[in-house]
C-alpha positions in Angstrom: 13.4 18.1 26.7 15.8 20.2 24.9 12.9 21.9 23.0 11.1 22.5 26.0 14.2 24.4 27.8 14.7 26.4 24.6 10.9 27.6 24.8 11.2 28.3 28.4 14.6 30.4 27.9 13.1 32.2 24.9 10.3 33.0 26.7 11.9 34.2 29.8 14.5 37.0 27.5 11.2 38.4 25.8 12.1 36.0 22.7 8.2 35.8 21.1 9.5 34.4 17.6 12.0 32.2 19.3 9.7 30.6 21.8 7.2 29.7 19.0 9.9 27.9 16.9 10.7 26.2 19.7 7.4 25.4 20.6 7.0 23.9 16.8 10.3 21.9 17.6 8.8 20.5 20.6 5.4 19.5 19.2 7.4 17.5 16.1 9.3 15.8 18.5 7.0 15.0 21.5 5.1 12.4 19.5 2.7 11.1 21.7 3.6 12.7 24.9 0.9 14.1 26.6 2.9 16.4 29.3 5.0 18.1 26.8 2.0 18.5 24.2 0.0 20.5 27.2 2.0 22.2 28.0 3.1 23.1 24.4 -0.5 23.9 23.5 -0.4 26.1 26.7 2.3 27.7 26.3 1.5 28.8 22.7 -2.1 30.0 24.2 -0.2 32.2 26.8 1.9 33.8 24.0 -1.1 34.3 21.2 -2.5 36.4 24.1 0.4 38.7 24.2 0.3 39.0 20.4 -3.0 39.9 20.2 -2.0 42.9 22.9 1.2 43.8 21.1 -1.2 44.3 17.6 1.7 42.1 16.3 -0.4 40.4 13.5 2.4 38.6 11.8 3.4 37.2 15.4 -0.2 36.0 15.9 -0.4 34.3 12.4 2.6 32.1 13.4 1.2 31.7 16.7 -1.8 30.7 15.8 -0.8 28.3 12.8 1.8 26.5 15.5 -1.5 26.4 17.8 -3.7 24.7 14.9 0.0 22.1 14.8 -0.3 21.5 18.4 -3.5 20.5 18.0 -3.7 18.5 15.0 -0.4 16.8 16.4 -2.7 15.2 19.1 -4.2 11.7 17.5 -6.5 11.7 20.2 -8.4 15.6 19.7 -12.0 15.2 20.0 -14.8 16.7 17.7 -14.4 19.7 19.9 -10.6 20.3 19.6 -10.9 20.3 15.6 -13.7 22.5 15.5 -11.4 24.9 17.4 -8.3 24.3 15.1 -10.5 25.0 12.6 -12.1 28.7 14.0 -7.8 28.8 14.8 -7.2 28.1 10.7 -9.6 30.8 9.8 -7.9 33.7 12.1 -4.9 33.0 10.8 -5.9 33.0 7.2 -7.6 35.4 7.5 -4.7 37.8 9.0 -2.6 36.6 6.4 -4.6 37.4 3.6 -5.3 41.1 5.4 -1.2 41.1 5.5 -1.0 40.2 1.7 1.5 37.3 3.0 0.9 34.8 0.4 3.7 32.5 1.2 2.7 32.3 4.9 -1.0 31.5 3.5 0.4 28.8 1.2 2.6 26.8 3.7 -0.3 27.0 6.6 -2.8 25.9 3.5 0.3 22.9 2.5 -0.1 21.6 6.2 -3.6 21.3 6.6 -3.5 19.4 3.0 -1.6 17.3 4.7 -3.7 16.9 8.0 -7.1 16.0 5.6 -4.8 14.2 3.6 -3.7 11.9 6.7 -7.5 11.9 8.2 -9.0 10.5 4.9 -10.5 13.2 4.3 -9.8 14.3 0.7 -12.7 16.5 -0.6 -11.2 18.7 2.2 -8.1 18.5 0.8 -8.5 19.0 -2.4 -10.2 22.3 -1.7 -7.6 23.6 0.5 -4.9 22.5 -2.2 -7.0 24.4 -4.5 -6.5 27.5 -2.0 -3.2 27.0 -1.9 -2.5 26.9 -5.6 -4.7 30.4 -6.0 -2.6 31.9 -3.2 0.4 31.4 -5.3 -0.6 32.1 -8.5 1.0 35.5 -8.9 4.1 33.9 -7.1 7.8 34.3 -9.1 9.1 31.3 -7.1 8.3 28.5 -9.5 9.5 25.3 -7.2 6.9 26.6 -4.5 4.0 26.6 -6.7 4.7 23.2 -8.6 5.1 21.8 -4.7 1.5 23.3 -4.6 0.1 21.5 -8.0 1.7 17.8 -7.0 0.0 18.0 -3.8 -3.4 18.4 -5.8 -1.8 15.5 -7.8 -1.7 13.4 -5.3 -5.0 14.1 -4.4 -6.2 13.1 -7.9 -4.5 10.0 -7.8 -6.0 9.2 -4.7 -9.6 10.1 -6.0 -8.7 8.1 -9.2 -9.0 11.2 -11.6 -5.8 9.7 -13.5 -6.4 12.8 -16.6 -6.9 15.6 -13.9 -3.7 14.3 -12.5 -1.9 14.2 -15.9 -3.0 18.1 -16.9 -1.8 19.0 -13.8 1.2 17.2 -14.0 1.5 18.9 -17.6 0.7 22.4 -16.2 3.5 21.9 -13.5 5.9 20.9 -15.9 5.1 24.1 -18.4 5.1 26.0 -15.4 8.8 25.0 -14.5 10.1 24.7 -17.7 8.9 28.6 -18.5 10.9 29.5 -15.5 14.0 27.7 -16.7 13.9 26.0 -13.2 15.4 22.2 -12.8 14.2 21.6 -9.7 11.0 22.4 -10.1 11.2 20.3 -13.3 12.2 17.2 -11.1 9.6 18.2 -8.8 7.1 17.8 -11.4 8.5 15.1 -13.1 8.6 13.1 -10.1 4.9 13.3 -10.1 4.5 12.4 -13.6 6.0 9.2 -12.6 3.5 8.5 -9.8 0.7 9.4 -12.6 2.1 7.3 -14.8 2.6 4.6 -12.2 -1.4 5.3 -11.7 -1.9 4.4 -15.2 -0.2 1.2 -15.0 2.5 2.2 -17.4 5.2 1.1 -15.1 7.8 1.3 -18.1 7.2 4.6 -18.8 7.3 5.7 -15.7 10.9 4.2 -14.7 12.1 5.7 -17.7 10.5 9.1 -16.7 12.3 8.5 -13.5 15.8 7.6 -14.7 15.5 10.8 -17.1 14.3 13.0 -14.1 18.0 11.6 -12.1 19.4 13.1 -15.0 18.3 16.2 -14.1 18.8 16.2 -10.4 22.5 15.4 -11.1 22.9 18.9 -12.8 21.6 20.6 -10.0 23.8 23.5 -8.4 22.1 22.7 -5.3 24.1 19.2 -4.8 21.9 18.7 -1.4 18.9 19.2 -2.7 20.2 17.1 -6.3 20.7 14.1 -4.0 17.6 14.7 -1.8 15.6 14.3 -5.1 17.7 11.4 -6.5 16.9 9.4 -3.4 13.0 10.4 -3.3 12.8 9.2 -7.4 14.3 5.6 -6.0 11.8 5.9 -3.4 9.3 6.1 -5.9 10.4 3.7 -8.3 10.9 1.0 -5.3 6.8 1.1 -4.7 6.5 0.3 -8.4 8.1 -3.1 -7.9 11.1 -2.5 -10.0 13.9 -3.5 -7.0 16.9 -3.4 -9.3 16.2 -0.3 -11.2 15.6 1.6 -7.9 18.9 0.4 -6.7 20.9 1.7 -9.7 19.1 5.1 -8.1 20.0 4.4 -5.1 23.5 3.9 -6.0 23.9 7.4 -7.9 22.4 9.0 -4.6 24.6 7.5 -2.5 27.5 9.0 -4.7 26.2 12.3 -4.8 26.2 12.1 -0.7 29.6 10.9 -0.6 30.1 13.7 -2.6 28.9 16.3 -0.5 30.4 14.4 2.6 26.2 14.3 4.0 26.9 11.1 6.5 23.5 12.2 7.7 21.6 11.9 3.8 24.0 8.7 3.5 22.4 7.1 6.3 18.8 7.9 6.1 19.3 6.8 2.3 20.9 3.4 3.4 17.6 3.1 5.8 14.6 3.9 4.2 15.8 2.8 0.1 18.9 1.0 0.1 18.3 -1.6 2.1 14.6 -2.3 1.4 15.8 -2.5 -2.6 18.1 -5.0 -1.4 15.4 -6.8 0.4 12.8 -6.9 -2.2 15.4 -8.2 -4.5 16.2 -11.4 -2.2 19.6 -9.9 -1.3 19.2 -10.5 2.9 22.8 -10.4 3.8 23.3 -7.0 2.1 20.0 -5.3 2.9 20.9 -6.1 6.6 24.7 -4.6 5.9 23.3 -1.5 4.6 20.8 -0.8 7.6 23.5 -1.6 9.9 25.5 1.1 8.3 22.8 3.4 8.7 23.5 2.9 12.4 27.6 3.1 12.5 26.7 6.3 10.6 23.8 7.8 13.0 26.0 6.8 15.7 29.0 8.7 14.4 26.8 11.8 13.8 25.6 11.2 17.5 22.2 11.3 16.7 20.5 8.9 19.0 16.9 9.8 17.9 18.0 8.4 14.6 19.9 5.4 15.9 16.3 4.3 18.1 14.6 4.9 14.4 17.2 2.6 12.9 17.1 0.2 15.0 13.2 -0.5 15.1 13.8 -0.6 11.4 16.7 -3.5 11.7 13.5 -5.3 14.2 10.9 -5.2 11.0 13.5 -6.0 8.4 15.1 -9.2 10.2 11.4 -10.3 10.8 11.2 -9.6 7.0 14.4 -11.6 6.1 12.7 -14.5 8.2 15.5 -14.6 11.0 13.0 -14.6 13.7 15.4 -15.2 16.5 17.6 -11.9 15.4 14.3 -10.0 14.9 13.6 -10.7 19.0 17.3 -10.0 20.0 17.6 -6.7 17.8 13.7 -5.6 19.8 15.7 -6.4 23.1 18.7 -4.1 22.0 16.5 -1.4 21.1 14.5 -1.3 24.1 17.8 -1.1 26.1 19.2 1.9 23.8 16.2 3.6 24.4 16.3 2.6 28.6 20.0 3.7 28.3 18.6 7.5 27.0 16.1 7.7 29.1 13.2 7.9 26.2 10.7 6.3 28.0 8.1 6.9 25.6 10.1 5.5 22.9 10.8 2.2 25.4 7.2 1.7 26.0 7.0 1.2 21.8 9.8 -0.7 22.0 8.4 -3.0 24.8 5.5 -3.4 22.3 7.4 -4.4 19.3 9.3 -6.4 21.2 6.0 -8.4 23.0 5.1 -9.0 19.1 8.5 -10.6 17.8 8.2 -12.8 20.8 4.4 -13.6 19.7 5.9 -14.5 16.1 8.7 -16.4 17.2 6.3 -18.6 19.3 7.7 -17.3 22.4 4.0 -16.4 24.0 4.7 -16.4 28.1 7.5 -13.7 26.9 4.9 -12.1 24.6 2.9 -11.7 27.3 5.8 -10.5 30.1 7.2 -7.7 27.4 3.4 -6.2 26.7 2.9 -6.3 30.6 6.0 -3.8 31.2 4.5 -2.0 28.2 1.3 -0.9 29.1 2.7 -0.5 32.6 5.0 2.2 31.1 2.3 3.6 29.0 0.0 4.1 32.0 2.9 5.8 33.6 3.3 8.2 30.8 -0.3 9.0 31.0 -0.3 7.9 27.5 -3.5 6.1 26.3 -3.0 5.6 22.7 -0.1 3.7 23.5 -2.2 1.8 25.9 -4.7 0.7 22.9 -1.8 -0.1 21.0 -0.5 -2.6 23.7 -4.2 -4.1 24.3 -4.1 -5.0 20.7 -1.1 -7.1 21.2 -2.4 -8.4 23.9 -5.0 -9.9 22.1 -3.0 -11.0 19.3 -1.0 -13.3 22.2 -3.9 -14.6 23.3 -5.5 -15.2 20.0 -2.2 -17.5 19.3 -2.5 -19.4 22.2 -6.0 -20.7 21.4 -6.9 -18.6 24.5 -10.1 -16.6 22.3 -12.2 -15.4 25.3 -9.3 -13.7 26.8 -8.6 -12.5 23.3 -12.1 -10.8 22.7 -11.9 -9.0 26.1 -8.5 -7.5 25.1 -10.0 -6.9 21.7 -13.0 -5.3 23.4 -11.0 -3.0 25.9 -8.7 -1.6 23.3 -11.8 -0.5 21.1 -13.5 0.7 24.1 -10.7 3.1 25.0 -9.9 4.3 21.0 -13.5 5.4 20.8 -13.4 7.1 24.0 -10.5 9.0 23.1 -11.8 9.7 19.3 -8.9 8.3 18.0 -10.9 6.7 15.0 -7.8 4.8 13.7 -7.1 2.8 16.7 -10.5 1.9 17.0 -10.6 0.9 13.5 -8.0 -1.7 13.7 -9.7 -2.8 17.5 -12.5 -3.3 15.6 -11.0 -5.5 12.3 -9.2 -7.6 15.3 -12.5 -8.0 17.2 -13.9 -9.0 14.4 -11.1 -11.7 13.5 -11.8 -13.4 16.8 -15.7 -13.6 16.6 -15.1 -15.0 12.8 -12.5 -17.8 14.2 -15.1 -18.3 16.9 -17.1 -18.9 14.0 -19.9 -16.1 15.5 -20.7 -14.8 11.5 -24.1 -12.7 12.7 -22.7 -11.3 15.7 -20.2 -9.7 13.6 -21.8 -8.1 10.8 -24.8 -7.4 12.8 -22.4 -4.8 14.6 -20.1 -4.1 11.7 -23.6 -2.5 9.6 -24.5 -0.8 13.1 -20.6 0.9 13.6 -21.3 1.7 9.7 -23.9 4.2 10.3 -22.1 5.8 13.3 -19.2 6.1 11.0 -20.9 7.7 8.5 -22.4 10.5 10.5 -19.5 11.4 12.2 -17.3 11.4 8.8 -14.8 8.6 9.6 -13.7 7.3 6.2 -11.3 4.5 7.9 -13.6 3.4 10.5 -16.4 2.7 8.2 -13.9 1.2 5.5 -13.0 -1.6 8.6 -16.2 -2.3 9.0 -17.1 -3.3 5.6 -14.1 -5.4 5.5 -15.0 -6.9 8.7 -18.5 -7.7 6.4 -16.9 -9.3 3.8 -14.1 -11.2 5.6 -17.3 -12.8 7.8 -19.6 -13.5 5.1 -16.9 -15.4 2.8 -15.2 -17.3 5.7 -19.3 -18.2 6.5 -19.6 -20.0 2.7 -16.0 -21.3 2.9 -16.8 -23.4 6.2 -20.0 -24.4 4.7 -18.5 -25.5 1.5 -15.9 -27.3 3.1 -18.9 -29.5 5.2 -20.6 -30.5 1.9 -20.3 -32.9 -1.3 -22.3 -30.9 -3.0 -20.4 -29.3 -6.3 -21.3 -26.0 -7.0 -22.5 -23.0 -5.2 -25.9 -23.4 -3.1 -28.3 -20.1 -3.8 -27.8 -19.1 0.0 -24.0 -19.2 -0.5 -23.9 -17.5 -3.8 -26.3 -14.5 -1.9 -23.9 -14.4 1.1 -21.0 -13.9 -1.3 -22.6 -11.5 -3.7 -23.1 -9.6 0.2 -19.4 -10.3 0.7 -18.1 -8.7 -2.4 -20.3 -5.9 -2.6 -18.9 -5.0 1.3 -15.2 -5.4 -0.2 -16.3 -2.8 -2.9 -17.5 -0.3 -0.4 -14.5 -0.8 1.6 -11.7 -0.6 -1.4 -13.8 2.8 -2.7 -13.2 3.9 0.8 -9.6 2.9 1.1 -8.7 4.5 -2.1 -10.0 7.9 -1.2 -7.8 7.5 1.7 -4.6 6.2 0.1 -2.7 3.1 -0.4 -2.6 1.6 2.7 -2.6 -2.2 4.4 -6.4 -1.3 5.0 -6.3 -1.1 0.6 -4.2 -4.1 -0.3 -6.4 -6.6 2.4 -9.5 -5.6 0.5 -8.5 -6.7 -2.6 -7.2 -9.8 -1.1 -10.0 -10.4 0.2 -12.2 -9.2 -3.5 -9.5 -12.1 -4.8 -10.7 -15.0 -2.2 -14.1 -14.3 -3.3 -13.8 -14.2 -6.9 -11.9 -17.3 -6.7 -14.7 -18.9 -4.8 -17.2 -17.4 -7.7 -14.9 -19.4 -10.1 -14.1 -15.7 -11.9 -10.2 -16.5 -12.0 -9.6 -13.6 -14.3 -11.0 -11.3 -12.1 -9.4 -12.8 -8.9 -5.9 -12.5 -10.7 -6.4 -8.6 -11.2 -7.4 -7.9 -7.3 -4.4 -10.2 -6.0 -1.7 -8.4 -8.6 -2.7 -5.5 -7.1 -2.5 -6.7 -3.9 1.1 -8.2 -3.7 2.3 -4.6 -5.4 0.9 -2.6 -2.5 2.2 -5.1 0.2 5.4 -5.0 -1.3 5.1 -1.0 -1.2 4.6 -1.2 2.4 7.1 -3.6 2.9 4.7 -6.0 4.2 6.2 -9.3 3.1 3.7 -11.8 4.5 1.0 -10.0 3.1 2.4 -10.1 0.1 3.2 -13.7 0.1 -0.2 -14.9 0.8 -1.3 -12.5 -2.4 1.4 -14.3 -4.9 -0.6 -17.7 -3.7 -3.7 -16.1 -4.7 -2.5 -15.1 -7.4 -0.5 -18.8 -8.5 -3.9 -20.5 -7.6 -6.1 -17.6 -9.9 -3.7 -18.8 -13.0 -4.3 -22.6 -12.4 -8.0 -22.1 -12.5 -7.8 -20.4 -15.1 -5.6 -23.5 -16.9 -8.8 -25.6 -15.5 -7.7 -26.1 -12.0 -9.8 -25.5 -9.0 -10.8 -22.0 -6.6 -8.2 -21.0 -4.1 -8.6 -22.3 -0.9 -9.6 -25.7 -2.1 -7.4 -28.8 -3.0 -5.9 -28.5 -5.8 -6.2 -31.5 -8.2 -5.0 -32.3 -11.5 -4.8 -29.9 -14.3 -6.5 -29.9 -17.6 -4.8 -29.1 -21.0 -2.8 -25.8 -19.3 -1.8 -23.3 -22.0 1.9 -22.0 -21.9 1.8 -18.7 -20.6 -0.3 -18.8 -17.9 1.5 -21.6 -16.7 4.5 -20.1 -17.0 3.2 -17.1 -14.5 1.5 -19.5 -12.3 5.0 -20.6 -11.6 6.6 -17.6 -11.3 4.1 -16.2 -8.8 4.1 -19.3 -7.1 8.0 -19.5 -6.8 8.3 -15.8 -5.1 5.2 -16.9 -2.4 7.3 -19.8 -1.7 9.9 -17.8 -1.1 8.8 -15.2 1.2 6.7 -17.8 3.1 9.7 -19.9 4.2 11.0 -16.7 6.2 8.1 -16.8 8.5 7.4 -19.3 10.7 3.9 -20.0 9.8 3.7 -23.4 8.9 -0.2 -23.7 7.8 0.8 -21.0 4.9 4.1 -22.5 3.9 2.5 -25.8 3.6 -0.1 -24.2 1.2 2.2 -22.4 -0.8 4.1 -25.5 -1.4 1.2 -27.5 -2.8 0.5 -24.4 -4.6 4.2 -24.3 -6.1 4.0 -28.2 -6.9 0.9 -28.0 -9.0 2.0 -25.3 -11.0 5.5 -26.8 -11.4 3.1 -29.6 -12.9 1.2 -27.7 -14.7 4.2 -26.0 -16.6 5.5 -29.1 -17.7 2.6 -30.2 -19.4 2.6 -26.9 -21.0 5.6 -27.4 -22.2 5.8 -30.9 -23.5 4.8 -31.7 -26.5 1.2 -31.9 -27.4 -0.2 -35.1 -29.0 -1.3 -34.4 -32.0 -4.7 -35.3 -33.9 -6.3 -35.0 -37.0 -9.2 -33.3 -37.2 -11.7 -31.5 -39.6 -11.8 -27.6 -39.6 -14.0 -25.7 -41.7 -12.1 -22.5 -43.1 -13.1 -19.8 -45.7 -9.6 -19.5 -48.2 -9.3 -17.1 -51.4 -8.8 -18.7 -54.0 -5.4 -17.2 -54.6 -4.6 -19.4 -51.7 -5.6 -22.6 -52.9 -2.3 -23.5 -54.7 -0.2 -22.0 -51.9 -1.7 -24.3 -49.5 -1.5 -27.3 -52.2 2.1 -26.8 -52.7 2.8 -26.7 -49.2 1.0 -30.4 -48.8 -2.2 -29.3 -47.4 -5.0 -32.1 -49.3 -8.4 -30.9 -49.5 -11.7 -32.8 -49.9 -13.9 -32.0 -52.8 -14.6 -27.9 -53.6 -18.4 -29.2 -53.6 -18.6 -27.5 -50.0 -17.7 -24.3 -51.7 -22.1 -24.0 -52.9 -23.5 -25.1 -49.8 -21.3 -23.2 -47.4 -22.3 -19.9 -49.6 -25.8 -20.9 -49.3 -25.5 -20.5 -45.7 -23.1 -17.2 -45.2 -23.6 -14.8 -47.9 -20.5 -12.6 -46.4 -18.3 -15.5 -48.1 -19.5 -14.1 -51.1 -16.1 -13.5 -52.6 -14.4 -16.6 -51.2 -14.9 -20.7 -51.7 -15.2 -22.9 -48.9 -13.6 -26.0 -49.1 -12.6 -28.6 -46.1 -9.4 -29.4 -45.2 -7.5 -31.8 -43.2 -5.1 -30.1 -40.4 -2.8 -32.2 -37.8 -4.4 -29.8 -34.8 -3.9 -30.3 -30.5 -7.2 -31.5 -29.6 -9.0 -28.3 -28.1 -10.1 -27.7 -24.6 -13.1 -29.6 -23.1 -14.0 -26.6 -21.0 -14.0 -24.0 -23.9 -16.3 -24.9 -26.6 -15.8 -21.2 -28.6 -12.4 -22.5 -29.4 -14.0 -24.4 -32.5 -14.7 -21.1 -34.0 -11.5 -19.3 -32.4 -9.8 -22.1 -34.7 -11.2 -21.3 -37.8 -10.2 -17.7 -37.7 -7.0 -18.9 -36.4 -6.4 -21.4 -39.6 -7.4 -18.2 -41.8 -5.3 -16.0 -40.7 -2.3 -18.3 -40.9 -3.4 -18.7 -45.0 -2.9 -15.4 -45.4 -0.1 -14.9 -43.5 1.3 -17.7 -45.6 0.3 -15.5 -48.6 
């Protein structure tokens, strides 16, 4: 509102310049409000018109890149609205290249990285972060161009070009180095750390972060020091690593004091501090630290802040597993935002709070809290928001067992996202729909539309969409042979099984290709859970234990706690297969001669699922993830005990330097008569004797005949080690 008022004073005192930042300040803010967006979008139409009379080209420019904004602000635009942001990027592009206004050039290029970046649409992207980079090529300000290179190393991270990523990382750092500039050193070395994060060389890249707060601590510029020092424990919080990333944490929230930035305190405490203190099991403090993210917001009177704070405190007490404080803190934040008259940001509120009523088992409420919702989004004119509410909707009705009433939510809510283009939306509708018609057990019906929504996705260039509906394939397909297998005595995989889950996996793949591209989302870590649940079924734990790693550490980046608990059980079952236990999803029965280490993970991973599943009240999972966390307590023991041991023969190749070693050290041997015949057979034991020898050894695995041979090299190596 105040935005709007701004624009209209500006406008009315012959202010062009000021209207148009005003204009940009209302777009950012009005989120999803249709009334103020118009008329936004109008108003910035009305004064590129007088622009283009006044032959003011650098006024145009700025008009028309806020225009393009406006636009590309609306979730909703239609094929027709990004064709004419596009013909609206080109004019101004083009005027800014004719003005020789490189840095104008670069930042428009910077936000429509951005846009493609957010659409999925990275070959896009990339070229346009190219552009950018060419624009400032001849530029003295050092920082601005190595902004420009780690956008185009994201990019390559995305795409999975990990050495593309590293020599541009390396070029950014020369680049600032050369220039003698620190903060465009951090700048870059914050992206080495996501490239070496990429790489999997977590401990490299903590240290690369620690060294790069090092840096930032030097900086003149203490804001923009402590700015950087709380994006690096940002970073290093997505890598898992809770406790180093609160040491970070810690020396930004000194530099803040510092500076007296209450502001930079507070969105610190929010958005690092207290999800460190979360992921490290710490709920009492991680609590404390958002609710002094709201004293401060509320001392800096900032109630836009203190509505973003408190829908945090609603996600993090559902995280902490105090359901009941999760539905009263969704209560008090829909009455902050009645009290402020943000209507918009009620009808969200409504929403979130229909869905902690859903978790707490509170449905008739569920149901009375979405109801106002979508009453107040219909109100607003706002439609998205209307999806949003449908999909709860569903979710409520999917709870209470009530499934048709379900799928016609489900149904309406994709209806309405495809009619108003808002691809996202209706890719979510569509993974719920699909969730429905695979508890109603109707496997055909789903992937029978899921390959037909492929196509359409593909022509019309929605990477998310089509990435849903592959999912959608391989959740159907693998819950199809999980039923089945659960009806039969059979052991084994039947031929039609095995095809439907070769179908399954090979819809994941397409999905997780997809996912990647777009960047590490839910949609990324839910494919690989489901790649894990297959492999498991396949009986390829090793392969089922990469994809559910990777899953739990992008959960846990998104701070989706449930997720990542049900990824830690895939994970815990994967290693007790691979000890000679059974696939996930199955009962789990006794354990064959388990080796130490991955026992010793099995426990670990099932420990932290145990965990995170007792703060939720879902009983079916907690249940699981207790038989899960018994068996490999079990299992661990057994590894640990000690092993019975037998005598047993091993045939072993031994210099013959060795042989009086090995006597002295009350090893007997059989006759050397061996040594002939075992020459006779392997001529590359040319130089040594064979002889027989009489080991106390564990009795090998049943399941892994190679281990006979595995033993013999073993048994060598030890001679000569011995030696």
């Amino acid at each position: 509102q105040a935005a709007s008022e701004l624009a209209a004073t500006c406008q009315q005192m012959g202010n062009g310049p000021g209207q148009v930042a005003a204009l940009r300040a209302l777009i950012a803010s009005s989120g999803r409000s249709p009334p103020f967006r118009d008329a936004a979008r109008q108003a910035l139409k009305e004064w590129l018109a007088k622009t283009k009379k006044l032959s003011d080209k650098q006024a145009e420019a700025i008009a028309l890149q806020a225009l393009v904004q406006c636009i590309l602000a609306d979730t909703g635009a239609n094929a027709s609205d990004l064709e004419e942001a596009a013909g609206l990027e080109e004019q101004a592009l083009g005027i800014y290249c004719e003005l020789g206004d490189k840095v104008g050039e670069a930042d428009l290029l910077s936000a429509l990285v951005q846009d493609h970046l957010s659409r999925g649409e990275i070959d896009k992207a990339l070229a346009r972060a190219k552009q950018q980079v060419q624009a400032l090529k001849d530029c003295q300000d050092a920082c601005r161009l190595v902004k420009a290179l780690t956008m185009k190393i994201t990019i390559f991270i995305r795409m999975d070009e990990l050495d593309r990523a590293m020599r541009s990382t390396n070029r950014a750092l020369a680049i600032a180095t050369d220039a003698n500039n620190r903060q465009a050193e951090v700048e870059a070395s914050c992206s080495m750390v996501e490239v070496q994060a990429a790489r999997k060389d977590v401990d490299a890249a903590v240290k690369t972060a620690f060294e790069a707060v090092g840096m930032s601590k030097a900086l003149e510029d203490g804001k923009v020091g402590a700015a950087l020092v709380a994006k690096l424990a940002k970073i290093v919080l997505k890598l898992d690593r809770a406790e180093q990333a609160l040491l970070i944490s810690e020396e930004a929230r000194a530099l803040y004091g510092k500076l007296g930035d209450a502001c930079g305190q507070a969105l610190l405490f929010r958005d690092t501090l207290a999800p460190a203190l979360l992921r490290n099991g710490d709920v009492v403090k991680a609590l404390s630290a958002a609710e002094a993210a709201l004293d401060l917001f509320r001392s800096t009177g900032d109630q836009a802040e203190q509505v973003n704070t408190m829908f945090t405190l609603v996600h993090m007490h559902q995280g902490a597993g105090t359901g009941e404080d999760a539905v009263q803190a969704a209560v008090d934040l829909v009455s902050l935002c009645r009290r402020g008259g943000n209507r918009p940001r009620e009808a969200e509120a409504l929403n979130l709070a229909a869905q902690m009523h859903c978790r707490a088992g509170e449905y008739q409420s569920a149901l009375s809290s979405a109801g106002v919702a979508s009453e107040l989004f219909q109100t607003l004119d706002d439609s998205h928001g209307k999806v949003t509410v449908l999909q709860t909707i569903a979710r409520v009705r999917m709870a209470l067992n009530e499934t048709d009433a379900a799928l016609d939510a489900a149904k309406e809510a994709q209806s309405k996202a495809l009619a108003l283009g808002d691809h996202a939306q209706a890719a979510r509708a569509t993974q719920l729909l699909a969730s429905i018609r695979i508890s109603k057990q109707e496997f055909k019906e789903v992937v029978q539309a899921a390959k037909a929504s492929v196509q359409e996705c593909q022509e019309r260039g929605d990477a998310q969409g089509e990435a849903q509906h592959w999912l959608a394939i391989a959740n159907a397909r693998w819950e199809q042979v999980r039923l089945a297998s659960a009806g039969s005595k059979k052991r084994g995989l039947e031929p039609s099984w095995n095809k439907r889950l070769m179908e399954a996996l090979g819809a994941a793949k397409e999905a997780l290709h997809l996912f990647q591209r777009i960047g590490p989302t839910s949609g990324e870590a839910a494919v690989l859970q489901a790649m894990a649940r297959i492999y498991s079924f396949k009986g390829e734990p090793h392969l089922a234990l990469d994809s559910a790693k990777e899953s739990a550490m992008i959960f846990k980046a998104i701070d989706d706690m449930h997720g990542a608990a049900h990824s830690l059980l895939l994970e815990a079952a994967a290693h007790l297969a691979r000890l000679g236990g059974v696939p996930c999803d199955a009962d789990l029965q006794a354990l064959v001669e388990p080796r130490s280490k991955p026992a010793k993970e099995a426990l670990a991973a099932a420990e932290e699922a145990y965990k995170l599943c007792q703060r939720y009240a879902d009983q079916d999972l907690e249940e699981y993830a207790l038989k899960v966390l018994h068996a490999a307590k079990e299992s661990f023991q057994v590894a640990s005990a000690p092993q019975p041991q037998k005598k047993r023969e091993v045939l072993m190749a031994i210099d013959n330097r060795d042989r009086q070693l090995l006597e002295d050290m009350g090893i007997r041997f059989k006759s050397a008569a061996m040594a002939t015949r075992l020459l006779a057979r392997d001529p590359r034991l040319e130089e040594l004797t064979g002889l027989r020898q009489e080991v106390a050894q564990q009795e090998l695995a049943k399941a892994d005949p190679a281990m006979d041979r595995l033993m013999t090299i073993a048994l060598h190596a030890l001679s000569t080690s011995a030696r």
